[in-house]
N, C-alpha and C positions, 0 to 999 in steps of 0.2 A: 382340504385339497391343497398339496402342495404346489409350487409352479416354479420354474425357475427366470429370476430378478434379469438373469442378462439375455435370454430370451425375451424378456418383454422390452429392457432397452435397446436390445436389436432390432427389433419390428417397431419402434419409433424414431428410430435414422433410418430405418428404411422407407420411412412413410414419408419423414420431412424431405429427403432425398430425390423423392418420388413425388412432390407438392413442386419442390424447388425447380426439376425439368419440366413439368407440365408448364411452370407460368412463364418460366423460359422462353416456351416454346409459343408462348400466346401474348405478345410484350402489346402494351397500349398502344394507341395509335399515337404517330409523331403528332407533336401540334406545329401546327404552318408557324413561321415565323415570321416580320416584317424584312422584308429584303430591297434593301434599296438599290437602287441602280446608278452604275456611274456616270459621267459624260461621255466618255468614251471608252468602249468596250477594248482590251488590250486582250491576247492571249493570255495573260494569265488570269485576266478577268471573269474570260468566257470560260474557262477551265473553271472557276470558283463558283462561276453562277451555275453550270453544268453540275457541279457538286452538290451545292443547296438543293438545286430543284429533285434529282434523283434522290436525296433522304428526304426529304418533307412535301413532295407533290403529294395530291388527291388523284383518287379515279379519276378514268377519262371518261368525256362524253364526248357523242354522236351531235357535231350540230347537223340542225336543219338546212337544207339544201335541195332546191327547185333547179334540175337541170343537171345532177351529177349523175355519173355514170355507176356509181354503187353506193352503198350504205356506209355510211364511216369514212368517207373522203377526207374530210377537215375534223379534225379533234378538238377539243378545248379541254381545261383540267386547270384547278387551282395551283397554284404555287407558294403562294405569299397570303400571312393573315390577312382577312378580308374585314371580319365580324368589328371592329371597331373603325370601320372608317365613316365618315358622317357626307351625306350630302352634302351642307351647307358648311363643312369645315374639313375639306381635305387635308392628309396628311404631307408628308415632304415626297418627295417623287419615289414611289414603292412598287416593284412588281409583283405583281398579282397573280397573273395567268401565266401562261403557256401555250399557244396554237401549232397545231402540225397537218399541213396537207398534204399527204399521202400519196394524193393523187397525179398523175401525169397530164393534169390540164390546168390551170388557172381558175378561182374560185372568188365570186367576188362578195364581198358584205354591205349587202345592199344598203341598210340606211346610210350607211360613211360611204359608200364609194371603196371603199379600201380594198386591196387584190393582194390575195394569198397566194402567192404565188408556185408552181407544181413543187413540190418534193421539197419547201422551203419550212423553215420552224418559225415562228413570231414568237412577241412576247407582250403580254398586256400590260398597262402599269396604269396608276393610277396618282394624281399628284395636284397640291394646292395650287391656286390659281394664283397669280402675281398681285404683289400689295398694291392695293390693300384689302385687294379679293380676298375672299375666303374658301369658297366654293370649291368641293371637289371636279377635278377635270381628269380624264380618261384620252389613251392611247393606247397607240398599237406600232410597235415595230421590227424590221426581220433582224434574227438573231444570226448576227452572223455581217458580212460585209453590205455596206449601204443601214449599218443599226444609226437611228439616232430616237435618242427618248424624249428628244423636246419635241414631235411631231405632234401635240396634243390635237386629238379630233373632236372633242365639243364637253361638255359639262356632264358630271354624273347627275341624273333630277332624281327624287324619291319618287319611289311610284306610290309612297301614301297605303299601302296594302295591310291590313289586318295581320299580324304579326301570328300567323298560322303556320308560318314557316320554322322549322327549327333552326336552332341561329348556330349553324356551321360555314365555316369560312370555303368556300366555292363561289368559282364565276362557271359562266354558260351564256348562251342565244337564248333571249327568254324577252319577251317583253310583257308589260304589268299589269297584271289580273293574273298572268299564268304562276299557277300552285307549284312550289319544289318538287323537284324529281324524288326530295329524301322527305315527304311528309308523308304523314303515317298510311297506314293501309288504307284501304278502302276509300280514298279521299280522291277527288279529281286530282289526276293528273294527266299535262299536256306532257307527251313525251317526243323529243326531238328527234326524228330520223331523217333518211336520205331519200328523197322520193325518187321518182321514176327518171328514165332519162327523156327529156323532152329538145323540142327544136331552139333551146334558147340559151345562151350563158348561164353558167352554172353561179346560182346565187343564194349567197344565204339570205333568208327575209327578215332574219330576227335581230332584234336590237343587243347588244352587248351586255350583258349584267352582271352585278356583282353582290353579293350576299353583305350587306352592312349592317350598323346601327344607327335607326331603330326598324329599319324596314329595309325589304330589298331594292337596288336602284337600277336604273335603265343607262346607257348612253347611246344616244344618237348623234349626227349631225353631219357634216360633211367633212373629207379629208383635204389637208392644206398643204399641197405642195411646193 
């Protein structure tokens, strides 16, 4: 049987051709990067930070909220790697998160006290405590006029949790015993939504958390103005 040679090297640049746009078209997921945060936020800052976060942010999630008027009032969504930061050894001041309330009412988080306020964006960060502390310490602040990042609101603590969790970098409203939203099938999980609208301030109940090493951690505490 004869065949002809550039018939067949045709149909293998057509193939590679055709391997080479499919993976194109399927590129790996960004990996979060450490993003640290200035003293003070300048336009050209917030134009920079605006930029990092839209190439390297994670899905958004639904926090939990006692008293909002719909589902998906307040968001949260990683920003900044998370997986290597330690309870007991924080890094240098790094943003983490990202918060956005959507909503046209004020939203508050209940264990800090701290107020999201309507149609404003925050930002989470997470940063070492002053020498000769070591201790990871967490905040929260609005992006935009009135930002400052030194408003730390209490300590990250480990929540000690059996490492079930896949170690991707995301934060969330979670407090400790609750299983990731990204653990395998069939496995408990608490899932955060917006309950009903009731007669009270709209609050979220859940503590702040952040996906670390060697376990996921919590922050609680009150806000210091």
């Amino acid at each position: 049987m004869s065949f002809d040679r550039r018939l067949v090297h045709s149909a293998y640049v057509s193939l590679a051709v055709l391997t080479a746009v499919v993976v194109s078209c399927n590129p790996e997921p960004s990996q979060l990067q450490a993003i640290s945060l200035p003293d003070t936020l300048t336009a050209q800052d917030s134009t920079a930070l605006e930029t990092q976060i839209a190439q390297f942010a994670g899905p958004w999630h639904d926090a939990p909220c006692t008293g909002c008027q719909a589902n998906g009032e307040v968001k949260i969504r990683a920003v900044g790697k998370t997986t290597d930061i330690k309870a007991n050894d924080g890094p240098p001041r790094r943003l983490v998160g990202q918060i956005q309330n959507t909503s046209g009412e004020d939203v508050t988080h209940g264990p800090s006290g701290f107020v999201f306020k309507a149609h404003k964006t925050y930002l989470l960060f997470v940063s070492r405590a002053a020498s000769p502390a070591t201790n990871a310490q967490w905040g929260m602040t609005v992006f935009g006029l009135g930002y400052n990042p030194n408003a730390v609101i209490g300590a990250l603590e480990d929540c000690g949790d059996p490492p079930t969790s896949p170690k991707i970098d995301d934060v969330n409203f979670y407090n400790c015993g609750e299983r990731h939203a990204y653990a395998k099938p069939g496995s408990l999980v608490k899932t955060a939504y917006a309950g009903e609208r009731l007669p009270v301030a709209a609050t979220i109940p859940k503590r702040a958390w952040v996906s670390c090493d060697p376990d996921c951690c919590t922050g609680a505490g009150t806000v210091e103005f």
